[in-house]
C-alpha positions, 0 to 999 in steps of 0.5 A: 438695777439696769441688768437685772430689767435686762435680764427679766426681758430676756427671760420674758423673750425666751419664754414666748415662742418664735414668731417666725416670718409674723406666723403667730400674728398672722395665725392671730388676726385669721382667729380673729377674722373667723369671730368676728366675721361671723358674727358681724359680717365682712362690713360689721368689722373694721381693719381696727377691730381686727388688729384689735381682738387680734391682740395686734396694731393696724400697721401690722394688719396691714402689713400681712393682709393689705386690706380687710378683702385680704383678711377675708381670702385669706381666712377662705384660703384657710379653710377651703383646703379641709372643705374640699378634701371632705366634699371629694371624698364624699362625692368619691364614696357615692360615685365609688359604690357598687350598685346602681348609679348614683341619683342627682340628689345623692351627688348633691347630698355628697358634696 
């Protein structure tokens, strides 16, 4: 009876994939971040709402992020990348165009 609960949780282990270095966690309570953030505000969320819809403890939370303000960079972090990206390359089509320079308004559109 023993072998066969060992063999079941070694099974069960197998099948999840691998969190390495808390990556899955971490990608969880960002998830998390991004919904409830959203809907409540920095200060409508709680470092215990996050663990929680993140599926995950405080202690962990904790752990990767520090402090909700932690959570809160780091979901910046995430995104501003992508958000970037898409604003130079917007702005480099508008400064980029033959023609006559670009207007004020447009650069700002652009951006």
């Amino acid at each position: 009876m023993k072998l066969a609960r060992l063999t079941t949780e070694a099974t069960a282990r197998a099948a999840r994939p691998a969190n390495r270095g808390g990556e899955i966690t971490r990608d969880r309570i960002l998830d998390a971040a991004e919904r409830l953030f959203s809907g409540h505000g920095i200060d409508g969320v709680s470092m215990r709402d996050l663990a929680a819809e993140g599926k995950t403890t405080l202690a962990l939370a904790n752990y990767h992020f520090g402090s909700k303000d932690g959570v809160y960079r780091a979901v910046f972090e995430r995104r501003i990348a992508a958000v970037s990206a898409a604003r130079r390359d917007g702005l480099a089509q508008v400064l980029g165009r033959a023609g006559p320079p670009a207007s004020i308004a447009e650069i700002l559109d652009a951006m």
